[in-house]
C-alpha positions as CSV (number, residue, x, y, z in Angstrom):
1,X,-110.8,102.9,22.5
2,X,-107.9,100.6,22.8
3,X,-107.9,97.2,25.0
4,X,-105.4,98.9,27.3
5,X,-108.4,101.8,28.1
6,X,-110.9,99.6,28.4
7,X,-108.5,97.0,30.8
8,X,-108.1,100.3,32.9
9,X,-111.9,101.2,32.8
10,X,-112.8,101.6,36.5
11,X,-115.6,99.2,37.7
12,X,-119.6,99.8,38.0
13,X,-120.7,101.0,41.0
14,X,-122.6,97.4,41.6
15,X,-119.6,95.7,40.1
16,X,-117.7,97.1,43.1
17,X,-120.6,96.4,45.3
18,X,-120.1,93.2,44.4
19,X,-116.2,92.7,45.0
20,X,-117.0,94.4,48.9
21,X,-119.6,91.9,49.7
22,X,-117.6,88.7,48.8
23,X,-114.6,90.1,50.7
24,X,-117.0,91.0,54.0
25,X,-118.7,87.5,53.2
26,X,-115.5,85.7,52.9
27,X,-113.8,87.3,55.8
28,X,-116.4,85.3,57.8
29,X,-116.8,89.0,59.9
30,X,-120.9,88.3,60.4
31,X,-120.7,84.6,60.3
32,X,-122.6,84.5,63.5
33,X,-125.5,86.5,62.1
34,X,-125.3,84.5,59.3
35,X,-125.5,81.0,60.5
36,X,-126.1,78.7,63.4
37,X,-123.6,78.3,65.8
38,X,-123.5,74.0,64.7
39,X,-123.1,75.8,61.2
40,X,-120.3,77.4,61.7
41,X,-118.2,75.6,64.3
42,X,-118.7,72.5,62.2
43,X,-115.6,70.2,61.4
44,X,-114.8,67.6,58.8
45,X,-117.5,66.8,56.6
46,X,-119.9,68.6,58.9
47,X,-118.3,71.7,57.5
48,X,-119.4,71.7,53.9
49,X,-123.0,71.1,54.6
50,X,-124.3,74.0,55.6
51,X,-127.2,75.0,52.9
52,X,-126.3,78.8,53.8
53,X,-122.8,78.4,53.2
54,X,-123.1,76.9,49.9
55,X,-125.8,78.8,48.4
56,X,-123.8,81.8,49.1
57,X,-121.0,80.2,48.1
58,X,-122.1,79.2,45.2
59,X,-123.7,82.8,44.2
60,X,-120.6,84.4,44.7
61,X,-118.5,81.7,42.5
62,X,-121.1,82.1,39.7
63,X,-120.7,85.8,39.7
64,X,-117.4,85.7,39.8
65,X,-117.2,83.6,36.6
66,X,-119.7,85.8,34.8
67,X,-117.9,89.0,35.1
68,X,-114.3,87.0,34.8
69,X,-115.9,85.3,31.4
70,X,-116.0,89.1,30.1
71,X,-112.3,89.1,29.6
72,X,-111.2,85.6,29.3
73,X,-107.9,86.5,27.4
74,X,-106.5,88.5,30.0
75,X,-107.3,85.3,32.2
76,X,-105.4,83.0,30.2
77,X,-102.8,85.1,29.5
78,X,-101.7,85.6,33.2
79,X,-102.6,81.8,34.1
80,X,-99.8,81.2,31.7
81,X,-97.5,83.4,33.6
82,X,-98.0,81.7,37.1
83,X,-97.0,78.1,36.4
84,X,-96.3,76.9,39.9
85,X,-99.4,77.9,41.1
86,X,-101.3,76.3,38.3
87,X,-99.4,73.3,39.1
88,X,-100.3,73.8,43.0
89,X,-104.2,73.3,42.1
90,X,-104.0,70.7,40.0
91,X,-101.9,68.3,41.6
92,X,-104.4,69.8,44.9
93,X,-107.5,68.3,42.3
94,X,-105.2,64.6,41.3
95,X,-104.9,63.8,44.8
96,X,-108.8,63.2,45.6
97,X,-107.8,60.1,44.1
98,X,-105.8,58.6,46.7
99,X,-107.9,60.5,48.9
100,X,-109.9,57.7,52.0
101,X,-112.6,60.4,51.7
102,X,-112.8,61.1,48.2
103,X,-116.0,63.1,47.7
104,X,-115.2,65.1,50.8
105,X,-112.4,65.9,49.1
106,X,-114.0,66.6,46.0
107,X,-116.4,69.2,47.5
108,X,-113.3,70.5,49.6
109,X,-111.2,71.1,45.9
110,X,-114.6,72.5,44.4
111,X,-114.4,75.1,47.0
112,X,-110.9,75.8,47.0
113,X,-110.9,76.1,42.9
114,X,-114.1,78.7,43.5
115,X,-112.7,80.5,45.9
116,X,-109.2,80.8,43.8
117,X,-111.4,82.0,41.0
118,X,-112.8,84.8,42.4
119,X,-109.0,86.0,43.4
120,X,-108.2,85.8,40.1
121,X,-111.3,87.5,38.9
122,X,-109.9,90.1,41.7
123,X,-106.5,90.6,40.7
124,X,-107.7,91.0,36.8
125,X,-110.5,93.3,37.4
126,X,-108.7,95.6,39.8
127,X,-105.2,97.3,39.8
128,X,-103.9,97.1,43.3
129,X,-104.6,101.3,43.9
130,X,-108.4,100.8,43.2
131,X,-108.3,97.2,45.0
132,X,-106.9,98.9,48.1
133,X,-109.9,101.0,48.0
134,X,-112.1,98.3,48.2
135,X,-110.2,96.5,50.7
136,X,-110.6,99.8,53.0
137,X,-114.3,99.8,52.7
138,X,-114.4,96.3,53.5
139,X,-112.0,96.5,56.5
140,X,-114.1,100.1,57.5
141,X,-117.0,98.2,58.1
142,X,-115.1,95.2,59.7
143,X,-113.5,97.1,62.0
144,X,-116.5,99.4,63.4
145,X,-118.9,96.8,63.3
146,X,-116.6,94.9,65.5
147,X,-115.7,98.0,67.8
148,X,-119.5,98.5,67.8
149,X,-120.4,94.9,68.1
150,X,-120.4,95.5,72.5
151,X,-123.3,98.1,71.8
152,X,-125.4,96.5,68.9
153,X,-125.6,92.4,70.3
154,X,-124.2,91.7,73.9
155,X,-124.6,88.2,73.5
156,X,-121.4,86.9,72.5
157,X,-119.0,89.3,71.4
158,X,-117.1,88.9,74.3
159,X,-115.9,85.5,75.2
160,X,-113.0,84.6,78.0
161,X,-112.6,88.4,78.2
162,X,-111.3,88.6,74.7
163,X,-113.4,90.2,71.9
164,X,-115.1,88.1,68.7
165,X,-116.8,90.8,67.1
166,X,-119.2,88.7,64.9
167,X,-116.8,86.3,63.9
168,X,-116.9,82.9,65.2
169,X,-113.8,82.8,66.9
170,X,-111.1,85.4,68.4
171,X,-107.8,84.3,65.8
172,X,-110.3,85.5,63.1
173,X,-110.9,89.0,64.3
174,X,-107.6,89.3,65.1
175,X,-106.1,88.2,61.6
176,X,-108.9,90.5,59.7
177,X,-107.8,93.3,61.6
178,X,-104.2,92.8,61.2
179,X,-104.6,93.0,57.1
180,X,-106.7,95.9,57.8
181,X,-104.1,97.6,59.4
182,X,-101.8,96.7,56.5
183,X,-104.7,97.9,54.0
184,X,-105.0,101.6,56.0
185,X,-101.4,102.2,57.1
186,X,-100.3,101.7,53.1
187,X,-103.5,104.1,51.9
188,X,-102.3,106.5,54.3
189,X,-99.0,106.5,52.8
190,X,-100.4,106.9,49.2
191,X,-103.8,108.6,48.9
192,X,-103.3,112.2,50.6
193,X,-106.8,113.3,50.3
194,X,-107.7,111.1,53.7
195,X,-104.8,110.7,55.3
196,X,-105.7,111.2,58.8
197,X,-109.3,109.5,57.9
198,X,-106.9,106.3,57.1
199,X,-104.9,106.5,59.8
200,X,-107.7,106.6,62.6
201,X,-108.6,103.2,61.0
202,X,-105.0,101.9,61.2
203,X,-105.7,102.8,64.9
204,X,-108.9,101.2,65.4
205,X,-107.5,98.0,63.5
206,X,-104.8,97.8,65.9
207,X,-107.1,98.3,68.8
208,X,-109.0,95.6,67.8
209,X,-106.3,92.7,67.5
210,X,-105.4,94.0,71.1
211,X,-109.1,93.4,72.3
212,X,-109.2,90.0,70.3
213,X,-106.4,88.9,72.4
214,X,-104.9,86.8,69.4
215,X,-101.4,85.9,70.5
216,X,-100.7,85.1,67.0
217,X,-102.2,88.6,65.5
218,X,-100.3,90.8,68.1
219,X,-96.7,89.1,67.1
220,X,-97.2,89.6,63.4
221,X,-98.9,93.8,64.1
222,X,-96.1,93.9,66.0
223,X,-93.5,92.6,63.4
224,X,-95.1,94.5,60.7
225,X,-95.2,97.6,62.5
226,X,-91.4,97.1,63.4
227,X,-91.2,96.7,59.7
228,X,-92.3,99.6,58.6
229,X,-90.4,101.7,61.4
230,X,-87.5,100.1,59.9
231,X,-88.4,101.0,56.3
232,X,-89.0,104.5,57.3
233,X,-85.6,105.2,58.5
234,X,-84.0,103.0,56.0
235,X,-85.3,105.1,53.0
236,X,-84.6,109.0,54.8
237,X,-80.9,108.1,55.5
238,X,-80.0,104.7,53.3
239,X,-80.2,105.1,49.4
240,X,-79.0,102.1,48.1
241,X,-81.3,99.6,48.0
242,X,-78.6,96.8,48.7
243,X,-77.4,98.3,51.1
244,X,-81.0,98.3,52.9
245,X,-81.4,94.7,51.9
246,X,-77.8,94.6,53.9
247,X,-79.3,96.7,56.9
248,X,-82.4,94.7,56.8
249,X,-81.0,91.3,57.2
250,X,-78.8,92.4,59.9
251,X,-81.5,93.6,62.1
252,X,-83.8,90.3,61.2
253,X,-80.8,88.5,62.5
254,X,-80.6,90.7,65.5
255,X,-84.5,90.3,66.6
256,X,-84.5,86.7,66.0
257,X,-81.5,86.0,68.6
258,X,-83.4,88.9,71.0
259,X,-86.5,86.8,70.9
260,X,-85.3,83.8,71.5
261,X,-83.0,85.1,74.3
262,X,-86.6,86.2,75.8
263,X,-88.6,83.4,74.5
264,X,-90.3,82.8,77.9
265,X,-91.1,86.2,78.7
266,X,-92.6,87.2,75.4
267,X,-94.6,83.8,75.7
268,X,-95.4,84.5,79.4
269,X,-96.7,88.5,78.5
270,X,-98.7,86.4,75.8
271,X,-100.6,84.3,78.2
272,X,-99.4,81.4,76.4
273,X,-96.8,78.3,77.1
274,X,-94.1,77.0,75.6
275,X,-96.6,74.3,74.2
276,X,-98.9,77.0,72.2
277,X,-102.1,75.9,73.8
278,X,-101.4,72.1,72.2
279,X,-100.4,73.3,69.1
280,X,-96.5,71.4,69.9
281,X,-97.6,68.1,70.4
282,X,-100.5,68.2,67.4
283,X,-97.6,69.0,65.3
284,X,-95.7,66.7,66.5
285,X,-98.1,63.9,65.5
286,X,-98.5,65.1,62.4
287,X,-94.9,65.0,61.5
288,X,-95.1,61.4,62.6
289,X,-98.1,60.7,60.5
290,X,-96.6,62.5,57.6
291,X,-93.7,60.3,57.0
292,X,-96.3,57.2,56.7
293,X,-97.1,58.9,53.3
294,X,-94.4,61.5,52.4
295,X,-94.4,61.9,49.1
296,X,-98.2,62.3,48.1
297,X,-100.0,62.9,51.5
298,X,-103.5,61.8,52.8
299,X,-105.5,63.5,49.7
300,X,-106.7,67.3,50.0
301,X,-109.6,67.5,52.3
302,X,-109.7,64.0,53.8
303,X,-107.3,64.1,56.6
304,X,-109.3,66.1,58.9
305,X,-112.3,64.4,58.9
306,X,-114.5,62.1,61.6
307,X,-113.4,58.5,61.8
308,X,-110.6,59.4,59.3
309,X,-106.3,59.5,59.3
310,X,-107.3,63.0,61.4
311,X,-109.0,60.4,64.5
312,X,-105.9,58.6,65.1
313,X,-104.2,62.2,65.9
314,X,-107.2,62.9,68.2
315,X,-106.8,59.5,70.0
316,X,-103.2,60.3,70.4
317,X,-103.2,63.2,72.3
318,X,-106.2,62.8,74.1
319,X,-108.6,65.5,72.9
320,X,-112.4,66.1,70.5
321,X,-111.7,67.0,67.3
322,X,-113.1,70.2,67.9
323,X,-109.6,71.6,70.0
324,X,-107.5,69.9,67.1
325,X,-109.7,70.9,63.8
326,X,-107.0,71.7,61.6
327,X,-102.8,71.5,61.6
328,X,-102.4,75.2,62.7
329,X,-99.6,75.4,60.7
330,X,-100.5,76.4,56.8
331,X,-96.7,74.3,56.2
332,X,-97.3,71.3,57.8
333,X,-101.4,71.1,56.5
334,X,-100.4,71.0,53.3
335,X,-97.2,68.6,53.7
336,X,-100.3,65.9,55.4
337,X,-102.3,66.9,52.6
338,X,-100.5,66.6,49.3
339,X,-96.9,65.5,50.9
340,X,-93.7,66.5,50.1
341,X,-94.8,67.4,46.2
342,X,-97.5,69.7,47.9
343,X,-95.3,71.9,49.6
344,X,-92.3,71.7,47.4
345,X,-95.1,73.7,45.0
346,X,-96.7,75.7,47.6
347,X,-92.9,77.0,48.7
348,X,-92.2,77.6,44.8
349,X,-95.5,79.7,44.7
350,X,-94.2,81.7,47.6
351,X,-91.1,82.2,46.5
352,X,-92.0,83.3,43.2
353,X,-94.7,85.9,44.7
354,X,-92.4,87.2,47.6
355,X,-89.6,88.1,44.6
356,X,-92.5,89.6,42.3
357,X,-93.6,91.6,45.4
358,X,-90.1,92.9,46.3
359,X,-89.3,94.0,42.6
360,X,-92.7,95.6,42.6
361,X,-92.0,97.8,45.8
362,X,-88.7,98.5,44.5
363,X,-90.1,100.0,41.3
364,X,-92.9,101.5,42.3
365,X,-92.4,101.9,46.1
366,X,-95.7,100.6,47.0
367,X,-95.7,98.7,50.2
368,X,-98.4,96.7,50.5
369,X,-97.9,93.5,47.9
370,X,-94.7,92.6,49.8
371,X,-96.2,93.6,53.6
372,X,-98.8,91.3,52.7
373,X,-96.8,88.0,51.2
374,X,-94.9,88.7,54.7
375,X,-98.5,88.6,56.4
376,X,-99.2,85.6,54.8
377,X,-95.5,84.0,55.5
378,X,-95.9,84.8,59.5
379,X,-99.6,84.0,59.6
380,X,-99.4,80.0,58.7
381,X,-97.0,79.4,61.3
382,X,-99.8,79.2,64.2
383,X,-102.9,79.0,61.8
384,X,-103.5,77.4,58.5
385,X,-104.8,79.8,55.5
386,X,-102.6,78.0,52.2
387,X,-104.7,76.5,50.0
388,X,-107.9,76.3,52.2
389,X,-111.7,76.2,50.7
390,X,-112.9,79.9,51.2
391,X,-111.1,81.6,53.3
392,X,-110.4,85.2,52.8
393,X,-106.3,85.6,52.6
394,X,-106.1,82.4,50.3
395,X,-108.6,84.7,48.2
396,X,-106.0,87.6,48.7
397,X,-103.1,85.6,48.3
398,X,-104.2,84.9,45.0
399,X,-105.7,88.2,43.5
400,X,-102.4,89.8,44.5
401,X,-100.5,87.3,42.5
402,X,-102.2,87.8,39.5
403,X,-102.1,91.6,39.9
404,X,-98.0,91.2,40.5
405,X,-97.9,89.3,37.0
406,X,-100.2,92.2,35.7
407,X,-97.9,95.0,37.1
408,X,-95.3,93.7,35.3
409,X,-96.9,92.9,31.7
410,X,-98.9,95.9,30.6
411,X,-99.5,97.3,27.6
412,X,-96.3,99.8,26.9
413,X,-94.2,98.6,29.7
414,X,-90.6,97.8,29.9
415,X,-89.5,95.8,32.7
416,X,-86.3,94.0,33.3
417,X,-86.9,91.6,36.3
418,X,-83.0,90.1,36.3
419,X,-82.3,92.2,39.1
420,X,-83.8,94.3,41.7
421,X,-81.8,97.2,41.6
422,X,-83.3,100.5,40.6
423,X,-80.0,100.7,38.2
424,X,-81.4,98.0,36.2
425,X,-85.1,98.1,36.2
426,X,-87.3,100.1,34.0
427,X,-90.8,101.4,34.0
428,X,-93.1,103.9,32.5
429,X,-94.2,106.9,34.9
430,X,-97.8,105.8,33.8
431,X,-97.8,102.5,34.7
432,X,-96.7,103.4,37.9
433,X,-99.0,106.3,38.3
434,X,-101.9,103.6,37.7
435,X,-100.5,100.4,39.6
């Protein structure tokens, strides 16, 4: 057997156990039945010392690392291929040491560097097909344990008339569910066998971001779904894929001057204000703050902590550190953390994966790679998921990377990646069969 059959070899049944209890775990879905509620509200330092979290943590990393040390070539090899975000985690590790909370921030890049591992050890191990599956049965059981969450524990799955589910907080369940419906809506497109089956989850995903009352969730379900309307028609009656581009752009241009011509309305059927519940004037400190230290930041990890450079932004505006726990903006988080060199490397990292996402649709028409990088794009303009210690679409961010680097460098493969065009790009019908 060659190294190609035994790369493609699908995974043990506990292997894959495995993979769909780090995702549910990491998705924070059952946090509250996991942990106090001190635990898991906790801020700053607070945050990382919970003995459950770390343990669990720490199991997961460790497990990751053994089934990852199986095939440490392949590692290497696409490590080497994705520069920029290699570059992201280390200058992320050098700046602990201008860091004012230095082992804070060396437990924070621990976590981060774990929790990057494991998507790695995703997007090796898994193709995206069979990594779709797994992302449906870990979705499946988000999204009925949420719907049945009402039924099974009345306590708090309902707070402020919006639903929590088991998560500890409304903008979670509502960003879970959103990927979800990405995760169904693209398995409904390419696995016939349970079409409908995928599709009543799609549903019940998009149910549940309307229950969860996430302002933030409904834009982006709405923008995808808009998306994919758009992609429909685009590819029965437009064949050039240029000339979609073309289409594309013109109608992005055409809903961005709609919105804002509506701004107040849209914010209005939102429940929100043109301040984002605060979120204006925390970033607007922050921006201040930032320019005291532009170039390198506060450190990773130690801006948000008690009694740190995060306390002066709390005595600013006038409010505890738990309704300003974080930037809200996955941009301007890592600008205060690692500064202008920070984010220069996070946007190259985007950049790069958003291309390798759009050349993979275009070649092999699958959707969800480039729906996702958009997920991600939209997502850290309210909330903050770039480069955070375990959290779930950090994790995803990364394990699709990997496998966009992998669908492009297998065994018997000829790409050209110059230009996006069908014209000019070539692929073998197996690799495609199996991406």
């Amino acid at each position: 057997m060659n190294s190609q059959a035994k790369r493609e070899k699908p995974a043990a049944f506990w292997e894959r156990t495995f993979a769909v209890c780090a995702l549910l775990y990491g998705s924070t879905a059952f946090i509250r039945l996991l942990l106090r509620a001190e635990d898991y509200s906790a801020i700053g330092a607070d945050n990382l010392a919970s003995p459950t979290k770390r343990i669990l943590w720490a199991i997961t990393y460790v497990v990751a690392a053994y089934f990852l040390s199986k095939q440490p070539k392949s590692a290497w090899s696409v490590l080497r291929k994705m520069p920029l975000l290699v570059l992201l985690m280390a200058y992320i590790a050098i700046s602990v040491l201008w860091s004012g909370s230095r082992m804070i921030s060396i437990l924070s890049f621990v976590a981060l560097a774990g929790n990057s591992l494991i998507g790695i050890y995703f997007g090796i191990r898994y193709g995206i097909r069979e990594f779709l599956r797994l992302l449906g049965w870990s979705y499946g059981i988000i999204a009925v344990s949420s719907f049945l969450s009402p039924i099974l524990i009345r306590d708090y799955v309902i707070e402020g008339g919006y639903w929590n589910g088991f998560f500890a907080h409304k903008n979670a369940l509502g960003a879970s569910m959103t990927a979800g419906f990405l995760v169904f809506m693209v398995l409904a497109r390419i696995e016939g066998k349970s079409r409908l089956l995928y599709r009543f989850f799609a549903v019940l995903c998009a149910g549940l971001v309307f229950l969860s009352g996430s302002a933030t969730s409904i834009v982006i379900l709405a923008a995808l779904t808009f998306m994919m309307i758009g992609h429909f028609f685009m590819k029965k009656y437009i064949r050039r894929i240029s000339s979609r581009a073309f289409v594309a752009v013109l109608i992005l241009i055409c809903a961005t001057m709609l919105v804002f011509s509506n701004w107040s309305g849209i914010l209005s059927a939102l429940g929100k204000d043109t301040d984002f519940t605060g979120r204006v004037g925390t970033w607007g400190v922050l921006l201040s703050m930032a320019r005291d230290k532009p170039l390198l930041g506060y450190g990773y990890g130690g801006f948000w902590i008690l009694g740190g450079p995060a306390q002066d932004l709390w005595d600013r505006l006038g409010v505890s550190p738990e309704d300003a726990a974080y930037a809200h903006n996955g941009y301007l988080q890592l600008l205060v953390d690692g500064g202008i060199i920070g984010l220069a490397l996070l946007l190259g990292t985007l950049f790069t994966t958003f291309r390798k996402a759009w050349d993979y649709f275009v070649v092999t028409k699958n959707t969800w790679p480039l729906y996702f990088v958009v997920f991600v794009l939209l997502h850290n303009l309210t909330e903050a998921t770039f480069a955070v210690r375990n959290n779930v679409n950090w994790l995803l961010f990364v394990a699709v990377s990997v496998q966009l680097v992998r669908g492009f460098s297998r065994e018997g493969t000829t790409v050209q990646m110059e230009m996006t065009f069908p014209s000019k790009t070539q692929i073998s019908p197996a690799s495609v069969q199996n991406a």
